[in-house]
C-alpha beads as a LAMMPS data file, in Angstrom:
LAMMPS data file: protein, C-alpha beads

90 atoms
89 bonds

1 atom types
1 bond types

-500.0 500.0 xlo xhi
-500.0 500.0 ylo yhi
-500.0 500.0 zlo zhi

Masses

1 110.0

Atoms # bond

1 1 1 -223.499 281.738 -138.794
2 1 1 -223.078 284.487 -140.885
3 1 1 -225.677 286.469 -142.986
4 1 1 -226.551 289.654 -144.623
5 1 1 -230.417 291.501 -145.031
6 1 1 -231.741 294.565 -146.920
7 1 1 -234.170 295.958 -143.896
8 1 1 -236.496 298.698 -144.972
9 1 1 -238.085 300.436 -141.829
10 1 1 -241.229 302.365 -142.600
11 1 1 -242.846 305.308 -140.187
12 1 1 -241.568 308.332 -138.912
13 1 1 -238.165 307.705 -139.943
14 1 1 -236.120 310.678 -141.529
15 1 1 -235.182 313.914 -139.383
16 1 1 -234.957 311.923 -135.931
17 1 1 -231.993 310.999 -135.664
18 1 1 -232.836 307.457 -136.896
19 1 1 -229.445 306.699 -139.047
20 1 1 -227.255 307.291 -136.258
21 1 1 -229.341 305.374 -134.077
22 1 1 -228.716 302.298 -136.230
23 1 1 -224.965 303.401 -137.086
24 1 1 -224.324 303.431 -132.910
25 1 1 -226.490 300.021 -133.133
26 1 1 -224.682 298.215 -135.520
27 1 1 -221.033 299.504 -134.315
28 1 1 -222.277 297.529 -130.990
29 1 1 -223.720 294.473 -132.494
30 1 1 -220.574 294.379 -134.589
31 1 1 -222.183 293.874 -137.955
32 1 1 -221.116 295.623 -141.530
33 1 1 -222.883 297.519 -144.124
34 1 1 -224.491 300.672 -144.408
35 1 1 -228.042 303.102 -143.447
36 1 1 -229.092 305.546 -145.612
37 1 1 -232.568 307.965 -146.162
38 1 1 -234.568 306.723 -148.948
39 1 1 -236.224 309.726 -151.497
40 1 1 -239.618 307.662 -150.238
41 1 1 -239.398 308.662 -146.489
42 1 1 -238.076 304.924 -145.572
43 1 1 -234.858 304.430 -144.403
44 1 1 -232.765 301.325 -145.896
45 1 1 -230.419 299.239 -144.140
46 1 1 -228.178 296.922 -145.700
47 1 1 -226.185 294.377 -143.491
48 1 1 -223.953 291.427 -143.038
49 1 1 -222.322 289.452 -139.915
50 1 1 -223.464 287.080 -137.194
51 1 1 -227.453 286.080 -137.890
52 1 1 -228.111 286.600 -134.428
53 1 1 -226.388 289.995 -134.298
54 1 1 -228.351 291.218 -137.296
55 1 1 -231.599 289.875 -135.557
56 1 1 -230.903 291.826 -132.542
57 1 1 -230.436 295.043 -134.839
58 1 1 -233.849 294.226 -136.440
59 1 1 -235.686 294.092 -132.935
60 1 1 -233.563 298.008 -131.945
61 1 1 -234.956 298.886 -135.349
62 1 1 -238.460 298.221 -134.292
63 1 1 -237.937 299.997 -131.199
64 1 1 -236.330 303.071 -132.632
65 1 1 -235.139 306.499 -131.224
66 1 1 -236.979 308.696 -128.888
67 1 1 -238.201 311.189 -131.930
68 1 1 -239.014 308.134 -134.334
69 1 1 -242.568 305.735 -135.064
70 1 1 -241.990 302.642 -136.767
71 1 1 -244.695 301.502 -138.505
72 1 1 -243.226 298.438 -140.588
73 1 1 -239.989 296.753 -140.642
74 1 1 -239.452 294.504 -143.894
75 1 1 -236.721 292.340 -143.858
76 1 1 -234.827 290.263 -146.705
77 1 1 -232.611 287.382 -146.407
78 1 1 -229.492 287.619 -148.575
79 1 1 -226.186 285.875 -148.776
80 1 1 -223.218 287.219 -147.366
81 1 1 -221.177 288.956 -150.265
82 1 1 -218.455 290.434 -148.046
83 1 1 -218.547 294.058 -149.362
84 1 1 -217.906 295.704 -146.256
85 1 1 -215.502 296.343 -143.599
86 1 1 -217.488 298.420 -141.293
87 1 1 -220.726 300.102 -140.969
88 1 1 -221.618 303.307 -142.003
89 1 1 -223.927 306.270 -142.654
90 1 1 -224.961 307.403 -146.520

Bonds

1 1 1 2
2 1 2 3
3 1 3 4
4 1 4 5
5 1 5 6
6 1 6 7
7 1 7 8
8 1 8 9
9 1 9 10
10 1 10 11
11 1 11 12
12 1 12 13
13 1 13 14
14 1 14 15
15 1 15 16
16 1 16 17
17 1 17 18
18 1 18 19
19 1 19 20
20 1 20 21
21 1 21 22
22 1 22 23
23 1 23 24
24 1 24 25
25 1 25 26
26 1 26 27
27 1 27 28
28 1 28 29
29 1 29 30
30 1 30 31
31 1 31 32
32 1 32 33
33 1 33 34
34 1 34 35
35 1 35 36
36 1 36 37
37 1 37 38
38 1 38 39
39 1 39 40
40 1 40 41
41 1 41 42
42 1 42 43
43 1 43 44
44 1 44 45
45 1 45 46
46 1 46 47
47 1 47 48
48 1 48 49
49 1 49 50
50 1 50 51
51 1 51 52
52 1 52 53
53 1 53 54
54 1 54 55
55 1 55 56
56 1 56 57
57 1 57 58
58 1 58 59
59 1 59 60
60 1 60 61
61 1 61 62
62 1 62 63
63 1 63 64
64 1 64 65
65 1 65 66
66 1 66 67
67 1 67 68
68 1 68 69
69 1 69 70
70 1 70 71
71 1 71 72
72 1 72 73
73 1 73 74
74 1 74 75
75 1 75 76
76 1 76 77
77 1 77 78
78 1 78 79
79 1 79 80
80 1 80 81
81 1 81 82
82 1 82 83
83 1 83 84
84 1 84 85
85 1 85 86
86 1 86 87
87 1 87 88
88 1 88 89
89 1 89 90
């Protein structure tokens, strides 16, 4: 069943090589969307494809790179809008 979330992962976050963590996560998972640094130190991830797919991303999110400490991960349900075609890093 297909899905899409807005995921905001909170902690040590930016400068650790976090986004292409997730970009190398998602590529495997095969799931669409994007990562991106936000100005408040989070990191945003915005996602569609298989439910369970995306759920495995969430728990490699939690677990992070090396470098990184994830405090929180906040995840939103959304529908599936089909915006994407691949995943990527902004």
């Amino acid at each position: 069943m297909d899905a899409g979330a807005e995921i905001i992962v909170q902690g040590l976050v930016q400068g650790v090589g976090f986004r292409y963590y997730v970009y190398e996560a998602a590529r495997r998972l095969k799931v669409q969307g994007y990562v991106r640094n936000l100005p408040s130190g989070d990191v945003q991830v915005v996602v569609e494809g298989n439910r369970g797919m995306i759920e495995d991303l969430v728990r490699s999110l939690r677990a992070g790179p090396r470098a990184a400490h994830v405090n929180r991960v906040h995840i939103t349900w959304t529908d599936v809008v089909h915006h994407f075609t691949e995943f990527e890093i902004r």
